[in-house]
Each structure stands twice: as C-alpha cells, then as structure tokens.
DSSP file (Angstrom, degrees, kcal/mol; ACC not computed):
  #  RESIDUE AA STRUCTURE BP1 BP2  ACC     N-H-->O    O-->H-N    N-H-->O    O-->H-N    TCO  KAPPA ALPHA  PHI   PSI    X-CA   Y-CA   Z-CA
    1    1 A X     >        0   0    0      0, 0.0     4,-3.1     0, 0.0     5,-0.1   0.000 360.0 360.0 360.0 -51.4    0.0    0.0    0.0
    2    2 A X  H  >  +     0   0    0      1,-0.2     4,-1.9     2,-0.2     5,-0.1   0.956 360.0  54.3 -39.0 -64.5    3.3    2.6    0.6
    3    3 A X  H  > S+     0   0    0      2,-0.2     4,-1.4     1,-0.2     5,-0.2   0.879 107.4  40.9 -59.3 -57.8    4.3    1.7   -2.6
    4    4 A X  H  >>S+     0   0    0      2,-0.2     4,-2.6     1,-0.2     5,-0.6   0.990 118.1  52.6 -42.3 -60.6    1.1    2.5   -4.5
    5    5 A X  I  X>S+     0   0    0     -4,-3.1     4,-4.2     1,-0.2     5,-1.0   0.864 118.3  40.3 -24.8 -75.3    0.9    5.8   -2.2
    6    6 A X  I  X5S+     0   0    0     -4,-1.9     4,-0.9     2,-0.3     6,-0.9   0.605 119.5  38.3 -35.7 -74.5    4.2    6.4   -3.3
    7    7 A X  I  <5S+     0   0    0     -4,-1.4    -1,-0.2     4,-0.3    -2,-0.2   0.773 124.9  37.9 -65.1 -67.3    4.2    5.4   -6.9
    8    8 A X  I  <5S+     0   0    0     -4,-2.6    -2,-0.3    -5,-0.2    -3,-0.2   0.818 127.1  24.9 -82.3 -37.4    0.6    6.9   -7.7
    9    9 A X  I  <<S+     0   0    0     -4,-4.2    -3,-0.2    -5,-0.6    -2,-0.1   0.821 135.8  30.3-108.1 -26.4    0.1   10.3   -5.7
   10   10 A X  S  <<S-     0   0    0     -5,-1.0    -3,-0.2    -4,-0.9    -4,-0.1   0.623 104.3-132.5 -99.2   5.2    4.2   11.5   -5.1
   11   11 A X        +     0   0    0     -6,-0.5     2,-0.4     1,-0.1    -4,-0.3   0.911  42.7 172.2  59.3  21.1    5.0    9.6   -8.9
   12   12 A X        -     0   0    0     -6,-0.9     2,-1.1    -7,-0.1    -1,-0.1  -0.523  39.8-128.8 -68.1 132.1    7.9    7.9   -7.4
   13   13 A X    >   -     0   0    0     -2,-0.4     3,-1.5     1,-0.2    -1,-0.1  -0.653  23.0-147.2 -72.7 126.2    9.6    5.4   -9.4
   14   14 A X  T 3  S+     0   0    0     -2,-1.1    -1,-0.2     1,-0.3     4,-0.1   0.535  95.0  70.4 -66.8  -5.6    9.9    2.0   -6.8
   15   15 A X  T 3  S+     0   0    0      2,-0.1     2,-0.3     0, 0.0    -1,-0.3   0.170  81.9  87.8 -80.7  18.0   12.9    0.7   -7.9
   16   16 A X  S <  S-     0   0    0     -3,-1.5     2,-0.3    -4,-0.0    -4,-0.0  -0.793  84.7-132.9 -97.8 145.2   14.4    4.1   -6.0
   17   17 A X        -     0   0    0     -2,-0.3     2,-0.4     2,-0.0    -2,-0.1  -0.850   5.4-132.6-103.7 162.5   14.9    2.8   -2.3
   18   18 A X        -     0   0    0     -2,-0.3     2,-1.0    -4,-0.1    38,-0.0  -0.923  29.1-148.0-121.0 126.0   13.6    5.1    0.1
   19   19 A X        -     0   0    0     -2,-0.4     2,-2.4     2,-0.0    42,-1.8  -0.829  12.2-162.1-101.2  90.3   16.8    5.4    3.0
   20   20 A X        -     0   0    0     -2,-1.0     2,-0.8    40,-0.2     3,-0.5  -0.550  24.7-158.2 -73.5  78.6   16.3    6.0    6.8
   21   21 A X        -     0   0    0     -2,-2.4     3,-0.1     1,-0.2    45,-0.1  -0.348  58.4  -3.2 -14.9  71.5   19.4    7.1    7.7
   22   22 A X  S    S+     0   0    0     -2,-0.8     2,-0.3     1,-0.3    -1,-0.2   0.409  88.8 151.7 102.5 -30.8   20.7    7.0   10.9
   23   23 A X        -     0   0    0     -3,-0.5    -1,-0.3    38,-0.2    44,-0.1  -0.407  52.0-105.7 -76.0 130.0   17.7    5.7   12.3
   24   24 A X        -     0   0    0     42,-1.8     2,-0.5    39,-0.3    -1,-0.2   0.087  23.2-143.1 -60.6 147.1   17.5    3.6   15.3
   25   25 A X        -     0   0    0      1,-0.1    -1,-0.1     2,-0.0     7,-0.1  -0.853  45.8 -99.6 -71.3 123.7   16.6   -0.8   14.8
   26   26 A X        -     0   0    0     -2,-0.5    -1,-0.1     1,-0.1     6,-0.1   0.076  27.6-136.7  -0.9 125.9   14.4   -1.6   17.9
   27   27 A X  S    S+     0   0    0     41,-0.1     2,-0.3     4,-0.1    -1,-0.1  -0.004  75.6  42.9-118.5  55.4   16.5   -3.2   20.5
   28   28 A X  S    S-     0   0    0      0, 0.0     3,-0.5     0, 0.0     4,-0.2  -0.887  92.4 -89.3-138.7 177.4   14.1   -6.0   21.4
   29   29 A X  S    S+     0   0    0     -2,-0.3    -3,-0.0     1,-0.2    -2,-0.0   0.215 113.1  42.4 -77.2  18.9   11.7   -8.6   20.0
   30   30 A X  S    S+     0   0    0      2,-0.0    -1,-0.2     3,-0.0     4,-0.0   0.183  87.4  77.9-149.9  25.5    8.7   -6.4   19.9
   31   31 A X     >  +     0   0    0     -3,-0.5     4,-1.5     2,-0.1     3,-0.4   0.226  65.0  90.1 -77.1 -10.5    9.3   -3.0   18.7
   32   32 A X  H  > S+     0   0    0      2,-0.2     4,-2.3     1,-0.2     5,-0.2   0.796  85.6  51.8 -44.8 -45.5    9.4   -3.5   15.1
   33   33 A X  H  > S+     0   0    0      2,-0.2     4,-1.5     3,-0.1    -1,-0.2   0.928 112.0  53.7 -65.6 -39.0    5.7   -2.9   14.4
   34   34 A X  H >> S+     0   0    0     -3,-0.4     4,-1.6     2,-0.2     3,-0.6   0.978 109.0  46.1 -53.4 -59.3    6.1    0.4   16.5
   35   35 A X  H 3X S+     0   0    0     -4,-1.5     4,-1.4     1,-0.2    -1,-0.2   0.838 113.9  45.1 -55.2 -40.4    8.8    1.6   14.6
   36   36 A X  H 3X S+     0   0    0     -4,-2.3     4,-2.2    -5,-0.2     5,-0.4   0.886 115.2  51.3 -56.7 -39.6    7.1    0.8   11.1
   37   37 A X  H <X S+     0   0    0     -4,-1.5     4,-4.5    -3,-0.6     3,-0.3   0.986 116.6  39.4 -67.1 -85.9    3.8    2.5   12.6
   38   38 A X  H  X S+     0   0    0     -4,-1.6     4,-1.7     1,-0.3     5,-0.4   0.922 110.6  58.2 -22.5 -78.0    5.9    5.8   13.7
   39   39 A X  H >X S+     0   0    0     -4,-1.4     3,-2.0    -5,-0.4     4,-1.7   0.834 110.9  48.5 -20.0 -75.3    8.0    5.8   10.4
   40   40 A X  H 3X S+     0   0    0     -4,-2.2     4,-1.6     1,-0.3     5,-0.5   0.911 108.6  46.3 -22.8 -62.5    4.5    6.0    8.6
   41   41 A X  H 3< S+     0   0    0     -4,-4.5    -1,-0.3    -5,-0.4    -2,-0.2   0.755 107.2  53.7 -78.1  -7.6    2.9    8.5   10.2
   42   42 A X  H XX S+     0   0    0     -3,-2.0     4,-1.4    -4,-1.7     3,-1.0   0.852 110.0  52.3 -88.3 -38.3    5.6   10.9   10.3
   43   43 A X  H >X S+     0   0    0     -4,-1.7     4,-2.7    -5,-0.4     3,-0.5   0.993 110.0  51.2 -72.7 -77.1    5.8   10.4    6.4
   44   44 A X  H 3< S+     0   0    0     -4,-1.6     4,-0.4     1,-0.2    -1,-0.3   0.729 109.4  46.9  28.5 -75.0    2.4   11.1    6.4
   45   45 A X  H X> S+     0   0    0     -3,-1.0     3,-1.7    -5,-0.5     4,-0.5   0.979 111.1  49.8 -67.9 -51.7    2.6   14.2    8.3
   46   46 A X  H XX S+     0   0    0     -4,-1.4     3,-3.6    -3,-0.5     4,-1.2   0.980 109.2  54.4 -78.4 -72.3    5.4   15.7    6.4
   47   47 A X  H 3< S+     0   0    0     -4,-2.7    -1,-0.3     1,-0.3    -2,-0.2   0.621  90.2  67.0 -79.6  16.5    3.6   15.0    3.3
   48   48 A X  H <4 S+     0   0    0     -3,-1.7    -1,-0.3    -4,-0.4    -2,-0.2   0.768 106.8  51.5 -59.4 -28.6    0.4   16.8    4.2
   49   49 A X  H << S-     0   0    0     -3,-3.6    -2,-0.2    -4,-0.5    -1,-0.2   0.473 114.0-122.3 -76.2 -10.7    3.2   19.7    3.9
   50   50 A X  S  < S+     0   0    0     -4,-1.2    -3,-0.2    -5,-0.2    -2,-0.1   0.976  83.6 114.8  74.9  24.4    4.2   18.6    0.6
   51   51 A X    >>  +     0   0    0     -5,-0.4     3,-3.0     2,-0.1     4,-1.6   0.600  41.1  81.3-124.4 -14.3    7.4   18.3    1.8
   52   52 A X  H 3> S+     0   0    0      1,-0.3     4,-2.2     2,-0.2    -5,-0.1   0.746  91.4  61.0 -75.7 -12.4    8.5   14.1    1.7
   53   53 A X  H 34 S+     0   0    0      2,-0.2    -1,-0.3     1,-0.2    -2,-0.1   0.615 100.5  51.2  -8.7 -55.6    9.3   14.4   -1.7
   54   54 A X  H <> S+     0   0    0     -3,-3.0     4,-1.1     2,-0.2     3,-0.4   0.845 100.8  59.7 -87.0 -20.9   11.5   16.6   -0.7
   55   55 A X  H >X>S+     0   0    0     -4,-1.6     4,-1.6     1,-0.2     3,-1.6   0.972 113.4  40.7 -56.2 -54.8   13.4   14.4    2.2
   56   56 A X  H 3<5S+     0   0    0     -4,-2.2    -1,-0.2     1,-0.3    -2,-0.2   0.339 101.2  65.4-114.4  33.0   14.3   11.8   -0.2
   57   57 A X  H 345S+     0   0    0     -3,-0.4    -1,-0.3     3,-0.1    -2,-0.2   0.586 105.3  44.5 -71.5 -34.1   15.1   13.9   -2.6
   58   58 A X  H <<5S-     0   0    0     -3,-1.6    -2,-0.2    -4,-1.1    -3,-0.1   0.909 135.0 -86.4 -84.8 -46.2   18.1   15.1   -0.2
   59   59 A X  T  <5S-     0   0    0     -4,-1.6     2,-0.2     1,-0.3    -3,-0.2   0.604  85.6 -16.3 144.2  47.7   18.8   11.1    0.5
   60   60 A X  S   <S-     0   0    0     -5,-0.9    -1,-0.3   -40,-0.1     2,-0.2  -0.600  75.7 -59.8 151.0-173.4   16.5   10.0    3.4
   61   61 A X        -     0   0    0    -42,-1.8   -38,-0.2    -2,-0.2   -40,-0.1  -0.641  69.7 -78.9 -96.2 149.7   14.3   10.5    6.2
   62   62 A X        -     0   0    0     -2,-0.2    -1,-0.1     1,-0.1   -39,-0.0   0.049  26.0-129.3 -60.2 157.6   15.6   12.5    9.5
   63   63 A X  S >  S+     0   0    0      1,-0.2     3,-1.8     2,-0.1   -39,-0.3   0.881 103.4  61.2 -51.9 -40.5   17.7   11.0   11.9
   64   64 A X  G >  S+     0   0    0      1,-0.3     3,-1.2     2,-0.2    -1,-0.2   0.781  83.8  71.6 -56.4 -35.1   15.4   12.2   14.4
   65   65 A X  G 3  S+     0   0    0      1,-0.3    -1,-0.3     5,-0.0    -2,-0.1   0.517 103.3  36.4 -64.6   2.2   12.8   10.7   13.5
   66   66 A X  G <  S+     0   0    0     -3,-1.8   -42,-1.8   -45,-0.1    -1,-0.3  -0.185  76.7 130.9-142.7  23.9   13.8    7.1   14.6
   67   67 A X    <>  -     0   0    0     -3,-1.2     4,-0.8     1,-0.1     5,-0.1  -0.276  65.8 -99.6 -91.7-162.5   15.9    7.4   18.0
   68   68 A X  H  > S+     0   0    0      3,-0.2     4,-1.5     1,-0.2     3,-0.4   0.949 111.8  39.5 -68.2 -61.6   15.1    5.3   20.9
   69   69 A X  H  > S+     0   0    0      2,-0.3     4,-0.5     1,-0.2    -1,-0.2   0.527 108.0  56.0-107.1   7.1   13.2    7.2   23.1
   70   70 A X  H  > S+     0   0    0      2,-0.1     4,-2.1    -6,-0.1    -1,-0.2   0.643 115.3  53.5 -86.0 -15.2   11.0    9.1   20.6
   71   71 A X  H  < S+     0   0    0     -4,-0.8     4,-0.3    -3,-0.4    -2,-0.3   0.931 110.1  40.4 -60.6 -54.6   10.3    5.2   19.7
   72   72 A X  H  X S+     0   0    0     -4,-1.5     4,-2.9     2,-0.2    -1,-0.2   0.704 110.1  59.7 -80.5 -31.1    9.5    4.2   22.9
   73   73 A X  H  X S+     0   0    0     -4,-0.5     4,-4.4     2,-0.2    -1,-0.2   0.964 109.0  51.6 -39.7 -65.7    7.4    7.6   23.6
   74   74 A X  H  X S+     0   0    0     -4,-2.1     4,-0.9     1,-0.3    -2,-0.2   0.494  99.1  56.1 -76.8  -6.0    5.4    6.4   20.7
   75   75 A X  H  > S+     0   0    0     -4,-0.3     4,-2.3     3,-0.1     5,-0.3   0.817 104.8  57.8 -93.8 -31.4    4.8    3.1   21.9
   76   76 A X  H  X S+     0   0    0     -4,-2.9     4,-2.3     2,-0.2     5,-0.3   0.956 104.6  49.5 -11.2 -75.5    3.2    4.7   25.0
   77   77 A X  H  X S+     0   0    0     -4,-4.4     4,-3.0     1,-0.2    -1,-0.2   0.877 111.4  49.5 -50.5 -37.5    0.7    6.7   23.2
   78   78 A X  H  X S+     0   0    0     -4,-0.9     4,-3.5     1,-0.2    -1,-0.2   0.957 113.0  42.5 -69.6 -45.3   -0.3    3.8   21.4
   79   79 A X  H  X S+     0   0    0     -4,-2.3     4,-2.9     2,-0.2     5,-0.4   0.951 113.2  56.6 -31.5 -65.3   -0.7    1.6   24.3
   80   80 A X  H  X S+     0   0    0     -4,-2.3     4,-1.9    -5,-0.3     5,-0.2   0.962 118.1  35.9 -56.1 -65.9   -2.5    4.8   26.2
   81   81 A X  H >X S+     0   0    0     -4,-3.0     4,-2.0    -5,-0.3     3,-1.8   0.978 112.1  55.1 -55.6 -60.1   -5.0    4.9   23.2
   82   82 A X  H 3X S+     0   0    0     -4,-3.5     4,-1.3     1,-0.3     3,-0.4   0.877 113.2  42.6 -41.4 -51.2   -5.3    1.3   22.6
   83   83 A X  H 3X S+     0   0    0     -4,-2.9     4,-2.3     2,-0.2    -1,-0.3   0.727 111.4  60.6 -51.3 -23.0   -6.3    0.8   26.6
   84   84 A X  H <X S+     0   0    0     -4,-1.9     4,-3.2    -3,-1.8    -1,-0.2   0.924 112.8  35.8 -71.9 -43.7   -8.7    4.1   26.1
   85   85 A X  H  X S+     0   0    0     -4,-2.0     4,-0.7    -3,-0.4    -2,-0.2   0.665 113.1  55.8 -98.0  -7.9  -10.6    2.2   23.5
   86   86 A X  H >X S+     0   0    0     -4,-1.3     4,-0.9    -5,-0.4     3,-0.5   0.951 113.8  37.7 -63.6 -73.4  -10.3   -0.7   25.0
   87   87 A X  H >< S+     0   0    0     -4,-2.3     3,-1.9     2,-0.2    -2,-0.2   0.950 107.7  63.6 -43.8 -60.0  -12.0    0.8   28.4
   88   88 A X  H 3< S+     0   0    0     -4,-3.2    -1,-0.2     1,-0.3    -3,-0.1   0.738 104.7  53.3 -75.8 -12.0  -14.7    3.1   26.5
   89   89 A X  H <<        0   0    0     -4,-0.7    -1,-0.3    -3,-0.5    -2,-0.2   0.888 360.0 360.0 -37.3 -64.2  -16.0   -0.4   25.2
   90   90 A X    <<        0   0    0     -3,-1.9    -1,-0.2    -4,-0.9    -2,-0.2   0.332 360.0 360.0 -13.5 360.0  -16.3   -1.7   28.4
C-alpha cells in the first residue's frame, strides 16, 4: 500500500529505495511494528506539507525521526489509546 501511495500520488519510481538514515533498529523482539507504525505517520505528516518528496530527494528521512526514546514515547501513546478504546467499550 506505501508503494502504490508512493508510486501513484508523489510519482515515485519504486525501484528508487527510500533510506532512513541513521535511524535507530528496535532493540528488542517487539518493537518493530512500533517503529514501522511511527516511520508512517511521520511520512504522512510531512507529506500533508508537501514536503516528503523533498526528504528523499536530499537522501533519506531524518535521523530524528527514529531514535530510541521518541520510539519508545510512541509506543506509550499507542498503548495509552489502545487501553482508552479498550475501556470506552467496556
């Protein structure tokens, strides 16, 4: 589905690889789905601005965007929500 996004609204060719840079791997056996999630939704963000286009035009997405503890932040929130909808079920 990123790859059609991709392909179809920013006209990227997909054989270009798209490069995180600098950006941290999970360092457990369970953060991977967070990090993918996060990744997303900052691409996302950024291209509501019209701007992701321009990130990997310069040769990836920011470092920042990937460290440890904005990772870990962001599995919080999601937890925080998940339990919210969880509860308002109840």
């Amino acid at each position: 589905m990123l790859n059609t996004w991709l392909e179809r609204d920013l006209q990227l060719d997909m054989k270009t690889m798209i490069v995180a840079t600098g950006i941290t791997q999970q360092a457990n056996n369970f953060d991977c789905g967070v990090h993918v999630l996060y990744i997303i939704t900052k691409m996302i963000e950024v291209e509501k601005n019209g701007k992701l286009l321009e990130y990997l035009e310069k040769g990836g997405l920011p470092v920042e965007w990937g460290t440890a503890e904005i990772v870990a932040n962001y599995r919080q929130e999601v937890r925080d929500l998940f339990i919210s909808l969880v509860e308002s079920d109840a």
